[in-house]
C-alpha positions in Angstrom: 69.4 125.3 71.7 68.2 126.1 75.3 67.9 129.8 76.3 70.4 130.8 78.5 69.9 133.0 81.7 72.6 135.6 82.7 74.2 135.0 86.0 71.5 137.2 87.7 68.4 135.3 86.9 69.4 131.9 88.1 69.4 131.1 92.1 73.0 129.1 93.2 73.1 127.2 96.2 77.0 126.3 97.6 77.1 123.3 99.1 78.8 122.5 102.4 79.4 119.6 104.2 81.3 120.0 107.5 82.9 117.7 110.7 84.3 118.7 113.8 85.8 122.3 111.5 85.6 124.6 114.5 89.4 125.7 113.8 89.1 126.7 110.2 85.0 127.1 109.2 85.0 130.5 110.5 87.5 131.7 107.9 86.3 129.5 105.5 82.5 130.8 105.5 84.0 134.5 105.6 86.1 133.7 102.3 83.5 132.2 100.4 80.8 134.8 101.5 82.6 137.6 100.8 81.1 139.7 98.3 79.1 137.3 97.0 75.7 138.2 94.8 72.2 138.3 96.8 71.4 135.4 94.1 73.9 133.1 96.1 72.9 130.9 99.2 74.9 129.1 101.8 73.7 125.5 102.3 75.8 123.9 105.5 74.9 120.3 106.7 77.4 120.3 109.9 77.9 116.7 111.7 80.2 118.3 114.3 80.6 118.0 118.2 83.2 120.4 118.3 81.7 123.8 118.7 81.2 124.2 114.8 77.4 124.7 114.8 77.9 128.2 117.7 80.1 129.3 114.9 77.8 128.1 112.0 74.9 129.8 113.7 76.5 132.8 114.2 78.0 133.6 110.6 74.6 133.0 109.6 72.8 135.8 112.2 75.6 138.5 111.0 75.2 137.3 107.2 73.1 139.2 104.6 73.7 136.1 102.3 70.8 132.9 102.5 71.9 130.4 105.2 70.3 127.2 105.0 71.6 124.7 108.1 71.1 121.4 108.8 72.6 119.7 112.1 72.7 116.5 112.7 73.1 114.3 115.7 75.3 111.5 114.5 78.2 111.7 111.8 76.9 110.7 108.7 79.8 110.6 106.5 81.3 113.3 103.8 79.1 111.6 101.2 75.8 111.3 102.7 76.3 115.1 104.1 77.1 116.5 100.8 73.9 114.3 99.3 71.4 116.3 101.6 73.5 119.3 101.2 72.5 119.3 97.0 68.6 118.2 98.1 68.4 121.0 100.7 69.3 123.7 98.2 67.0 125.6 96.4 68.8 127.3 94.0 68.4 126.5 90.5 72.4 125.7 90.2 74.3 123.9 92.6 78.4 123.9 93.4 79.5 120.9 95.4 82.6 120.2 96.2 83.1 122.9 98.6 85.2 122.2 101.9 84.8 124.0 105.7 88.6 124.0 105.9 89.8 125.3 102.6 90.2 129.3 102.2 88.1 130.3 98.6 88.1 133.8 96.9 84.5 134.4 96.5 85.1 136.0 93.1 85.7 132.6 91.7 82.1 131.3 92.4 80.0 133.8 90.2 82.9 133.8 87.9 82.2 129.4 87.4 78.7 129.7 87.4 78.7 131.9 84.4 81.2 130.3 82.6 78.8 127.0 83.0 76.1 128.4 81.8 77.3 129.3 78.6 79.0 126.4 77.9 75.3 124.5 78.8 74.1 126.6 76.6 76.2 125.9 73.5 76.0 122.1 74.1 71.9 122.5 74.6 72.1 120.9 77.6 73.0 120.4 81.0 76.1 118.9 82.0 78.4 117.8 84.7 81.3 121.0 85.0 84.0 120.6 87.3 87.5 122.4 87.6 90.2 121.9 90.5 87.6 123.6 93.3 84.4 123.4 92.5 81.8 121.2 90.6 78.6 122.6 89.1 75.4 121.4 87.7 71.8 122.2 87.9 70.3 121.2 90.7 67.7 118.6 89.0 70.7 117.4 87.2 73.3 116.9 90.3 70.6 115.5 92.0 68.9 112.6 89.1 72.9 111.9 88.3 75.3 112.2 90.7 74.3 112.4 94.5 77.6 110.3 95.8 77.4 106.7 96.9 78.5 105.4 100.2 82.3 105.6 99.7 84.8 106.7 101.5 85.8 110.2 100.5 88.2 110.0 97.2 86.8 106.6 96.1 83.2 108.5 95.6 84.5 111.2 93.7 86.2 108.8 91.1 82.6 106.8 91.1 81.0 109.9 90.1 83.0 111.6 87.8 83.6 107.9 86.2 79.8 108.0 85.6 80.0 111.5 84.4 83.0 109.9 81.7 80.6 106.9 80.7 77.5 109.5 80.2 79.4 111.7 78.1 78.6 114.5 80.3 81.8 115.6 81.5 83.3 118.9 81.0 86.5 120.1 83.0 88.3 123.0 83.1 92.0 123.0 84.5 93.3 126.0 86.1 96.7 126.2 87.7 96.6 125.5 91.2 98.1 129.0 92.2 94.9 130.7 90.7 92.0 128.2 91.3 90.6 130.2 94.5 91.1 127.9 96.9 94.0 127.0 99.4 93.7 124.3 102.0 93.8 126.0 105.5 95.0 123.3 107.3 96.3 119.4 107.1 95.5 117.7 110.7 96.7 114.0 109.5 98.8 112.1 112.2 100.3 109.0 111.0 97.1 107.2 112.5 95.0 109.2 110.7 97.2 108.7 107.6 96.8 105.4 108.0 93.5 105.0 108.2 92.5 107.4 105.9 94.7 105.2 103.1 93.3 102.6 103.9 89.9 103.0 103.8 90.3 105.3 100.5 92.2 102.2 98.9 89.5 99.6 100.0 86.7 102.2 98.4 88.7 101.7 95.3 88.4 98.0 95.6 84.9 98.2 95.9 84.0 100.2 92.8 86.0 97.9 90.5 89.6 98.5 90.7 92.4 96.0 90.3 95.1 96.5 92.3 97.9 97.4 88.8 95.0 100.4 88.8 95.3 101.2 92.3 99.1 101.2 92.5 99.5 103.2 89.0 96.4 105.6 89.0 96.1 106.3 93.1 100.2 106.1 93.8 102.4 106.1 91.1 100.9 109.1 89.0 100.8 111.6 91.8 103.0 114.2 92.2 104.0 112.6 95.8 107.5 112.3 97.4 109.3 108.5 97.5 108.3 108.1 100.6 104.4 108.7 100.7 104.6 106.5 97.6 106.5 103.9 99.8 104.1 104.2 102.5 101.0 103.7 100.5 102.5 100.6 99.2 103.0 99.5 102.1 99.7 99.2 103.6 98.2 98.1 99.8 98.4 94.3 100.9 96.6 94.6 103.6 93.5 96.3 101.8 94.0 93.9 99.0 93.0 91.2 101.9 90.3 93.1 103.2 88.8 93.9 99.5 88.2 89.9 98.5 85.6 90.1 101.7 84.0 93.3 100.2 81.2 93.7 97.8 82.2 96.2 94.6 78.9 98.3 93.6 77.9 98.4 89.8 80.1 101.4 88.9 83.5 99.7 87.0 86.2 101.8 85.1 86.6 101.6 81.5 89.4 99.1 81.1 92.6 99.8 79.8 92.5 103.7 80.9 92.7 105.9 83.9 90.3 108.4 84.9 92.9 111.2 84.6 93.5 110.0 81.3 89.5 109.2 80.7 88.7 112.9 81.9 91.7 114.7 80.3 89.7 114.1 76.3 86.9 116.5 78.2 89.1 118.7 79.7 90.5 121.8 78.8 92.9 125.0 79.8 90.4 128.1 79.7 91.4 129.3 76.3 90.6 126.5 74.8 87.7 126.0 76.6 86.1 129.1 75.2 86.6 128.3 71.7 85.4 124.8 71.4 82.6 126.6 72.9 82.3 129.4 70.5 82.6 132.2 73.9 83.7 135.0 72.3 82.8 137.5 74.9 84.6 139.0 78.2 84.0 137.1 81.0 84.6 137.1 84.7 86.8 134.4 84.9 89.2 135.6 82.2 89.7 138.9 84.9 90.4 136.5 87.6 92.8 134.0 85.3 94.5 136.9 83.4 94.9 139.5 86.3 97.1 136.9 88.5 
């Protein structure tokens, strides 16, 4: 069994991937900064046009956290920013998954770090850990397993944790959405963007293997949506179905006759039971932030 460091003696990189945020990224970088350990750095790859980077740059100059920016000149796409983001780090652990317009209490991010490491530590191994806000692994790990292919932004997050499945390396944790640490700031859809952002999420699906019965019962049907955003998703289905038979799919299918929230709910677990089928007996920080809400 692997020795396991205490929170303190492992460097953490956070992992941020941000477009055209200037509205929210100032409140989001003073959430997730606040009170964070010296251990902890900020790694930012911004793509924006919008005035983001003067406020990027200037977080950083007041910050007495580790800023690590990189600005590009052309939009690269959620999952090709948050790829460099995990390369450009240099902490020893990395949390992905991270968004520039969601409001985070900081106290979370310690808190899921140490939980990770002593679950790593009674499996012997690393591990893919992800709960409703975060994902963590070790940076070697992330990196060898599970940078994100080019997929629209939903579509790559099922590839990945669908490898994660497969690789029996998938551990989950599921906390209430009320006491997660994390609140989206904002929802800028228009219809148009709605649209499009169904689309192309729908024809990413198509490409890494699903049928449309799997689109229309794990994408639609199973979420906690109203009749009509059901409605309206069906709606635009045929016309991605179309597209999808001129579309390669990559080498990345489902396991047949399951969904992934059913694959992923055998590895995943409320927090109770997540510390005893990993034998952590001790107080921890995330039991003060779970128990004291």
């Amino acid at each position: 069994m692997s020795h396991n460091p205490e929170l303190s003696e492992v460097d953490v990189s956070i992992c941020i991937a941000s477009y055209n945020m200037a509205d929210t990224i100032e409140q989001s970088l003073s959430t997730i900064t606040e009170n964070l350990p010296q251990n902890f750095e900020i790694v930012i790859v911004d793509q924006s046009t919008d005035g983001s980077k003067e406020i990027i740059k200037n977080i950083d100059s007041n910050s007495e956290l580790e800023f690590k920016t990189v600005f590009t000149k052309h939009p690269l796409g959620v999952g090709h920013a948050r790829n460099i983001a995990v390369c450009e780090a240099t902490g020893d652990i990395v949390v992905t998954h991270v968004d520039a317009d969601d409001w985070y209490d900081s106290r979370f991010f310690p808190a899921m770090v140490e939980l990770y490491l002593l679950i790593r530590e009674h499996r012997g191994g690393d591990y893919f850990f992800s709960s409703s806000n975060m994902n963590i692994s070790s940076k070697d790990h992330m990196k060898n397993n599970y940078l994100l292919s080019s997929l629209p932004i939903g579509a790559n997050e099922k590839e990945y944790r669908w490898r994660a499945y497969k690789n029996d390396d998938f551990v989950g944790l599921n906390l209430d959405a009320e006491v997660s640490g994390r609140i989206k700031l904002s929802d800028r859809k228009t219809i148009w963007s709605r649209i499009q952002r169904t689309y192309i999420r729908n024809l990413g699906m198509y490409k890494i293997g699903y049928s449309t019965r799997r689109v229309i019962k794990e994408d639609i049907m199973m979420r906690s949506w109203s009749l009509y955003s059901k409605l309206f998703r069906l709606g635009i289905l045929p016309f991605v179905w179309f597209h999808s038979l001129f579309i390669d799919t990559i080498d990345s299918s489902p396991v047949p006759g399951t969904t992934l929230p059913e694959a992923l709910s055998e590895s995943t677990y409320e927090l109770g039971a997540l510390r005893e089928r990993h034998d952590i007996d001790k107080d921890i920080l995330i039991c003060e932030l779970v128990d004291g809400e």
